[in-house]
N, C-alpha and C positions, 0 to 999 in steps of 0.2 A: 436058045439062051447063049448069049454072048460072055465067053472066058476073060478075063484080065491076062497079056500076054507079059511074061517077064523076059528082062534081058542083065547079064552077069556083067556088070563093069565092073572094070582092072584099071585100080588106083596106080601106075609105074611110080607116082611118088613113092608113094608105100612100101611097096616090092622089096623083098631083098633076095629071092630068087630062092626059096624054097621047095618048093614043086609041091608042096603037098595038094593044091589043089589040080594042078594037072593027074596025079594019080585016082584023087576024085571024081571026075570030071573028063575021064580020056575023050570021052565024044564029045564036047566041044573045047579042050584046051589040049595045045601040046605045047614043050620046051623051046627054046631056042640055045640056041648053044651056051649060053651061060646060064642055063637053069629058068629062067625066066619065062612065066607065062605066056603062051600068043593065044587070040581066040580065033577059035575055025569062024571067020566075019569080021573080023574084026575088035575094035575096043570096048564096043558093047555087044555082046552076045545074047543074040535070042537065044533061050530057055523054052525047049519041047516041055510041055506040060509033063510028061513022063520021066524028066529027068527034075523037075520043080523041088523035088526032097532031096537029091544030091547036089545040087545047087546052094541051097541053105544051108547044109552040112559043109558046103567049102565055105561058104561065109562064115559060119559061126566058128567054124576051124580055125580060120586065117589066121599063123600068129602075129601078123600085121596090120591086122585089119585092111587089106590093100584089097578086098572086094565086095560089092554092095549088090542087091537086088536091085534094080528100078525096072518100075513101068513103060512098057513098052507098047502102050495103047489095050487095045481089047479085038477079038476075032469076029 
């Protein structure tokens, strides 16, 4: 049985360099010097199924709304 694979994209519109979701998320976000998100891959970040609840948790956190779930195909 084949998974739906998620990946965490990072609105930089939106951004204003909070960090809260780096603190959520240390395994796939860290800072850059001004605070600002990077994701370990890049702009859209695959989502280990294992981190799938703390992922949602940085979305629905965001008080920017600067990150989204999308699909990232299926396993």
């Amino acid at each position: 049985m084949s998974r739906e694979r998620l990946a965490l994209h990072i609105d930089f519109t939106r951004c204003d360099g909070r960090g809260l979701c780096t603190e959520l998320l240390p395994e796939l976000l860290v800072r850059d010097d001004w605070g600002y998100p990077l994701g370990r891959g890049g702009r859209d970040v695959p989502v280990p199924s294992g981190l799938a609840g703390a992922a949602q948790d940085a979305v629905s956190l965001c008080p920017v709304q600067a990150l989204r779930l999308r699909s990232a195909g299926r396993d």
